[in-house]
PyMOL commands that place a pseudoatom at each C-alpha (Angstrom):
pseudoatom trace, name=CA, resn=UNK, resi=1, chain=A, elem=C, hetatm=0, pos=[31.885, 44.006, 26.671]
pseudoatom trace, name=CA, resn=UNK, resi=2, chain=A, elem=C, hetatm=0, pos=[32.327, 42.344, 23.137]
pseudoatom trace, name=CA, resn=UNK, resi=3, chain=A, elem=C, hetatm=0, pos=[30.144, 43.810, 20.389]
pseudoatom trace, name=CA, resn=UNK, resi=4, chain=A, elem=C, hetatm=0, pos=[29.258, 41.512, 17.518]
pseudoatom trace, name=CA, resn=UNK, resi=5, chain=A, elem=C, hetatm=0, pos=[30.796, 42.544, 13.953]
pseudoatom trace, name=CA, resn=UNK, resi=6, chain=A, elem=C, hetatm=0, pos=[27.936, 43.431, 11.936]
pseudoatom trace, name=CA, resn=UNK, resi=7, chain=A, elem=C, hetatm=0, pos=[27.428, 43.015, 8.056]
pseudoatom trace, name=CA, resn=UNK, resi=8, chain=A, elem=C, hetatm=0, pos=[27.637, 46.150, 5.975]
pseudoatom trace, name=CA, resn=UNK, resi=9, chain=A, elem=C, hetatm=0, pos=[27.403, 45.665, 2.048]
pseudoatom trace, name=CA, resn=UNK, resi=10, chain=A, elem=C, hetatm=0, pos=[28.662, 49.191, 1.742]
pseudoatom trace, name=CA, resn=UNK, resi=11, chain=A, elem=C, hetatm=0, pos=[32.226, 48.314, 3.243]
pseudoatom trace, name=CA, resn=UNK, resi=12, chain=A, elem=C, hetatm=0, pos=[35.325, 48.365, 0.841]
pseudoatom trace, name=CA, resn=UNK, resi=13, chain=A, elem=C, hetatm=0, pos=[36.661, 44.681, -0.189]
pseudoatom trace, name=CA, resn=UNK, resi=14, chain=A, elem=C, hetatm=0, pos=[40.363, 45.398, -0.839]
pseudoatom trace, name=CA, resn=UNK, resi=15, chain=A, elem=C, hetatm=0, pos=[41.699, 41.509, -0.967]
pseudoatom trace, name=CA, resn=UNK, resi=16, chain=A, elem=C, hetatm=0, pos=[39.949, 38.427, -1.393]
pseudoatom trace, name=CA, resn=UNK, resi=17, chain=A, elem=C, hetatm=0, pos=[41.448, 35.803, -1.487]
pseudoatom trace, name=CA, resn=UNK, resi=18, chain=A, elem=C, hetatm=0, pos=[40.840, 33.350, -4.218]
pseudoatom trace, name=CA, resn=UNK, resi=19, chain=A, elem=C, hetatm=0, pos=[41.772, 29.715, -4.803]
pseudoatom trace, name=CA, resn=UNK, resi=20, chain=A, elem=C, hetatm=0, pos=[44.947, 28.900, -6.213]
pseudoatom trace, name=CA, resn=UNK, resi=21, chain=A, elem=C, hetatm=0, pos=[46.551, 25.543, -7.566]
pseudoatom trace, name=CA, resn=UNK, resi=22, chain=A, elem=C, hetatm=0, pos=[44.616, 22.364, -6.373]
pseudoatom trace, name=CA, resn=UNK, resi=23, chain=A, elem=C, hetatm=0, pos=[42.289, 24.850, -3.842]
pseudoatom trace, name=CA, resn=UNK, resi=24, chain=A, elem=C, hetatm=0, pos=[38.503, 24.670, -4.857]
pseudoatom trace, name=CA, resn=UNK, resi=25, chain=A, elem=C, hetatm=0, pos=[35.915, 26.649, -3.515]
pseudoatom trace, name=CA, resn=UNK, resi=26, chain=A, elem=C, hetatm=0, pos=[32.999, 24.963, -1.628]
pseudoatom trace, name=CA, resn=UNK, resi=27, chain=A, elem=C, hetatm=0, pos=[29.842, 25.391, 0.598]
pseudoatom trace, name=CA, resn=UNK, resi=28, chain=A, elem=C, hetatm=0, pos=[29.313, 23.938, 3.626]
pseudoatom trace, name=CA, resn=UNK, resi=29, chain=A, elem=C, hetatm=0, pos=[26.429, 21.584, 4.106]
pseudoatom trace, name=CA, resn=UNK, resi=30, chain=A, elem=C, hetatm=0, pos=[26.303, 20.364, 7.799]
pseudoatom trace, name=CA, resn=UNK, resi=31, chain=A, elem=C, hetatm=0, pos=[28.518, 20.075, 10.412]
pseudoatom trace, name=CA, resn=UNK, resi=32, chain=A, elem=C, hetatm=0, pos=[29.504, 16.040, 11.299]
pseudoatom trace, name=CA, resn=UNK, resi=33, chain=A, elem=C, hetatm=0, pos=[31.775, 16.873, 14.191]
pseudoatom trace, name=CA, resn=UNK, resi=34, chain=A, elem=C, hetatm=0, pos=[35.090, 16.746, 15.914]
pseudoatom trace, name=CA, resn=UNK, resi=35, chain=A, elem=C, hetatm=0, pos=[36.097, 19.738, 13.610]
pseudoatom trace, name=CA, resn=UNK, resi=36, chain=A, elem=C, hetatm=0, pos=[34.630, 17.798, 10.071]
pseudoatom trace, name=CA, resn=UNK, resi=37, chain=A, elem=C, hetatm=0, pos=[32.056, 18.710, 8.060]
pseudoatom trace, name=CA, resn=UNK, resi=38, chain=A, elem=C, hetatm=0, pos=[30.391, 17.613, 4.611]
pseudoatom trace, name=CA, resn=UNK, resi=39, chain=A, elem=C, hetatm=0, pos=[31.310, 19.784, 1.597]
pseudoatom trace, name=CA, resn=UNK, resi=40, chain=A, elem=C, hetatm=0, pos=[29.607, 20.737, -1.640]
pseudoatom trace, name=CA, resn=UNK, resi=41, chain=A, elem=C, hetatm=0, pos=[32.364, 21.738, -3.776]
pseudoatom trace, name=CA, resn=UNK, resi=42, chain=A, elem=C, hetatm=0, pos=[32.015, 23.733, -7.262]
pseudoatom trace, name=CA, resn=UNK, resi=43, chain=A, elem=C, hetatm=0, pos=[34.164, 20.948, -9.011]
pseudoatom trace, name=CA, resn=UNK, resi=44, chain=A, elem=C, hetatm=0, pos=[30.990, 18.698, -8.528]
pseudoatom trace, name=CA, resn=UNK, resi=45, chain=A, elem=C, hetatm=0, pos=[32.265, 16.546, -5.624]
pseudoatom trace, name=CA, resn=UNK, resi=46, chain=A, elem=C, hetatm=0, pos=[31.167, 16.032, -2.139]
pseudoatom trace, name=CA, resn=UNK, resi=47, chain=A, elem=C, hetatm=0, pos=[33.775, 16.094, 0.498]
pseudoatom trace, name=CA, resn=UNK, resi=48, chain=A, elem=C, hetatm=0, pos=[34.388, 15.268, 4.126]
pseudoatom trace, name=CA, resn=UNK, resi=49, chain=A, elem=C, hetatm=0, pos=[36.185, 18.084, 5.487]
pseudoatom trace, name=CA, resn=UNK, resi=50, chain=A, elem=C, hetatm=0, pos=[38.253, 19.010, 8.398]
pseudoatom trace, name=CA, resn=UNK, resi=51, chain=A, elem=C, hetatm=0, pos=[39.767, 22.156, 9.864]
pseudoatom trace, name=CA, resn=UNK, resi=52, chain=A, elem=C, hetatm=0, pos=[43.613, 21.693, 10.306]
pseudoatom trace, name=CA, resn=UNK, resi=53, chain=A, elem=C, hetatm=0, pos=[44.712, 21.844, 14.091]
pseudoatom trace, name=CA, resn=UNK, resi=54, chain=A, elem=C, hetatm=0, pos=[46.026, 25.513, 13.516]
pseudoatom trace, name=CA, resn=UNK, resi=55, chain=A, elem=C, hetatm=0, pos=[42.698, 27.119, 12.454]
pseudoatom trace, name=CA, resn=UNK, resi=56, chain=A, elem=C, hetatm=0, pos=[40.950, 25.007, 14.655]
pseudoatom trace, name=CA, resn=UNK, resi=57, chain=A, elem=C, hetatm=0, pos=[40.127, 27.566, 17.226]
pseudoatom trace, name=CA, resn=UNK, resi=58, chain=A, elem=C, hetatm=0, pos=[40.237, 30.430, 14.718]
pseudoatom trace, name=CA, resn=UNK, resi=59, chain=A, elem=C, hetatm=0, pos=[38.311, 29.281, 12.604]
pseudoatom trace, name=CA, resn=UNK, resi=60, chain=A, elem=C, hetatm=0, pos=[34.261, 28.947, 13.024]
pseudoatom trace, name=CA, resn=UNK, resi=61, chain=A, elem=C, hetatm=0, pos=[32.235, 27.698, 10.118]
pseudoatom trace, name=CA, resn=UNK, resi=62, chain=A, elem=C, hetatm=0, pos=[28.151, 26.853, 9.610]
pseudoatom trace, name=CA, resn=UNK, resi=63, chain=A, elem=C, hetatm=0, pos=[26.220, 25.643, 7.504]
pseudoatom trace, name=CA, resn=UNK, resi=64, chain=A, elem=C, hetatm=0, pos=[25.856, 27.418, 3.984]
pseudoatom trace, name=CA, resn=UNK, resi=65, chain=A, elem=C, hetatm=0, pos=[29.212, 29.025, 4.368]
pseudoatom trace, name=CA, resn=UNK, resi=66, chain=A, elem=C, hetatm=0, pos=[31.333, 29.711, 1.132]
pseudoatom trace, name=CA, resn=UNK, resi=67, chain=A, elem=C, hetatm=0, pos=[34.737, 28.169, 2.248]
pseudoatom trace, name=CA, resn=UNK, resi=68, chain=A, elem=C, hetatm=0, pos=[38.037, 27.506, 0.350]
pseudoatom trace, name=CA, resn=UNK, resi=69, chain=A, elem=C, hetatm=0, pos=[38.958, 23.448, 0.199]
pseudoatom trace, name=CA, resn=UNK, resi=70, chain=A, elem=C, hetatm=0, pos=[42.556, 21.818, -0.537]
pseudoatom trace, name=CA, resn=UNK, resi=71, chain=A, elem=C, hetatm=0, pos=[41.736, 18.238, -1.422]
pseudoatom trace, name=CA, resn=UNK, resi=72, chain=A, elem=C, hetatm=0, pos=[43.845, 15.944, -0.150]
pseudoatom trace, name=CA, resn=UNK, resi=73, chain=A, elem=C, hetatm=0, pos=[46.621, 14.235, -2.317]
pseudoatom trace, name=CA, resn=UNK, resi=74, chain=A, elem=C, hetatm=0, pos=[45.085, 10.546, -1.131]
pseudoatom trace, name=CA, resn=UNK, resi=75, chain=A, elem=C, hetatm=0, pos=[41.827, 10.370, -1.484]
pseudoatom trace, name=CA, resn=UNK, resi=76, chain=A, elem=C, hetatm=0, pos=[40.964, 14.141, -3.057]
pseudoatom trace, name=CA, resn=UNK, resi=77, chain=A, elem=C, hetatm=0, pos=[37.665, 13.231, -4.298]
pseudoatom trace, name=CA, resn=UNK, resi=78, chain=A, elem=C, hetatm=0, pos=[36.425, 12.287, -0.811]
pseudoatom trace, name=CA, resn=UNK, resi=79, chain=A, elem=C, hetatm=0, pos=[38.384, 14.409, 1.834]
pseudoatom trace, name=CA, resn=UNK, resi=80, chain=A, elem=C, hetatm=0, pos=[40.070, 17.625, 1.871]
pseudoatom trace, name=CA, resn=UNK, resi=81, chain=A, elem=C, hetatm=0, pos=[41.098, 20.418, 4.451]
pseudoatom trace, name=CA, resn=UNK, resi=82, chain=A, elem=C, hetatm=0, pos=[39.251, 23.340, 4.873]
pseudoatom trace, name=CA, resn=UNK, resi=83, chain=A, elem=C, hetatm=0, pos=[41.420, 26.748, 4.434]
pseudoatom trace, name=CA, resn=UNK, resi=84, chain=A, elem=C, hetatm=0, pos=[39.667, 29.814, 4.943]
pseudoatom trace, name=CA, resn=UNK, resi=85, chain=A, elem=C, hetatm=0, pos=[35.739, 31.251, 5.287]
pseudoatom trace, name=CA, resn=UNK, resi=86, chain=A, elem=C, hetatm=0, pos=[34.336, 34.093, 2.778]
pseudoatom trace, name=CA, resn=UNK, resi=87, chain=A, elem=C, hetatm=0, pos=[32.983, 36.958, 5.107]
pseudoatom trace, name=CA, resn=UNK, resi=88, chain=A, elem=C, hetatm=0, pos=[29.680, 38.005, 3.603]
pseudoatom trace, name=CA, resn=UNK, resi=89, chain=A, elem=C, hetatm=0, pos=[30.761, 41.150, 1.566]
pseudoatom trace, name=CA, resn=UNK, resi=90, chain=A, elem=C, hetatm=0, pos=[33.873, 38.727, 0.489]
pseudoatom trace, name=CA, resn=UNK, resi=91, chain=A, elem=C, hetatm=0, pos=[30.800, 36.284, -1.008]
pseudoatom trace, name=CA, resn=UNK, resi=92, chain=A, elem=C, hetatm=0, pos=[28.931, 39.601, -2.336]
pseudoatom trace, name=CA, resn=UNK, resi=93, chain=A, elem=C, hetatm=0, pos=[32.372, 40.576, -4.192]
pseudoatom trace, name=CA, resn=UNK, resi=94, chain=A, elem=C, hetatm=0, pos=[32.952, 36.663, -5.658]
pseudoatom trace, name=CA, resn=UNK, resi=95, chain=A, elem=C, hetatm=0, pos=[29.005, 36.553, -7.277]
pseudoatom trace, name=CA, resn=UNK, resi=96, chain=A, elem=C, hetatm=0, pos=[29.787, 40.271, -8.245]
pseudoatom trace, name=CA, resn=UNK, resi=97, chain=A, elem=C, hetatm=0, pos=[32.686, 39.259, -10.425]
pseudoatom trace, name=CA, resn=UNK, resi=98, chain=A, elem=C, hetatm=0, pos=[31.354, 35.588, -11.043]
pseudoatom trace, name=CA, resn=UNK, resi=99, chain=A, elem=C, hetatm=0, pos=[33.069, 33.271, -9.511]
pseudoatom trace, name=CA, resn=UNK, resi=100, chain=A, elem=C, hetatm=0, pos=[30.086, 31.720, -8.107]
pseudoatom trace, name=CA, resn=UNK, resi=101, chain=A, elem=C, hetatm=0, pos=[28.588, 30.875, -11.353]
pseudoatom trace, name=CA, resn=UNK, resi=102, chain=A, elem=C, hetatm=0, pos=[28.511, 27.231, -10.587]
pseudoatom trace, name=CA, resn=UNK, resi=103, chain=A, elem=C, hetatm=0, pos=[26.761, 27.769, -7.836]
pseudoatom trace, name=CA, resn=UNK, resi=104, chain=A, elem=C, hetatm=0, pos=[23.132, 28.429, -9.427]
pseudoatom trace, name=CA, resn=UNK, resi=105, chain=A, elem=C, hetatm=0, pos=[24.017, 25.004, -11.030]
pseudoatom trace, name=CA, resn=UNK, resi=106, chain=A, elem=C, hetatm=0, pos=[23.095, 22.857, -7.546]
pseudoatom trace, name=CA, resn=UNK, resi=107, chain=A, elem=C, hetatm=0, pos=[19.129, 22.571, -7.153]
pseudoatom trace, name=CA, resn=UNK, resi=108, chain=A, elem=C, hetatm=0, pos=[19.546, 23.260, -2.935]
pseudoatom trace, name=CA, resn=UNK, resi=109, chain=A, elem=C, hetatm=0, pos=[20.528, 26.708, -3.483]
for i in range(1, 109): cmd.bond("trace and resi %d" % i, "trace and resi %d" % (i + 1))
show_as sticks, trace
zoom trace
């Protein structure tokens, strides 16, 4: 029987991965299906955002996820791919060390 993973702030972050290059971190809005979903990044922009084929089964976001984009080279400022999902102590770790500082900047959150 599968057991769910369960959230412990006390667990050790070793790595987290942070954007590099043209990568921008974002947070999910909603979902607008087949694998796309509308994204609030911390540049200021909303995208429309898919998962890539390869992380498409690995890869299960929600709503008010922190997420790392990759705009795309035509069109950036309105689509982009999404890389990779912050676990929770991951998103504990980034406001820790302020990465998130934008982030009190957007009236929904």
């Amino acid at each position: 029987m599968y057991k769910k993973p369960t959230y412990n702030p006390d667990e050790e972050v070793f790595r987290v991965k942070l954007p590099r290059g043209k990568e921008v971190l974002g947070i999910l809005e909603e979902r607008v299906g087949g694998s796309r979903a509308k994204v609030k990044c911390l540049d200021g922009k909303t995208r429309i955002c898919r998962i890539p084929g390869r992380l498409k089964r690995r890869l299960w976001v929600r709503a008010g996820n922190i997420i790392i984009i990759e705009p795309w080279e035509l069109g950036g400022d309105k689509k982009g791919d999404i890389i990779y999902k912050y676990r929770p102590n991951q998103v504990v770790w980034l406001k820790k060390n302020g990465h998130l500082d934008k982030l009190s900047d957007f009236n929904e959150f």
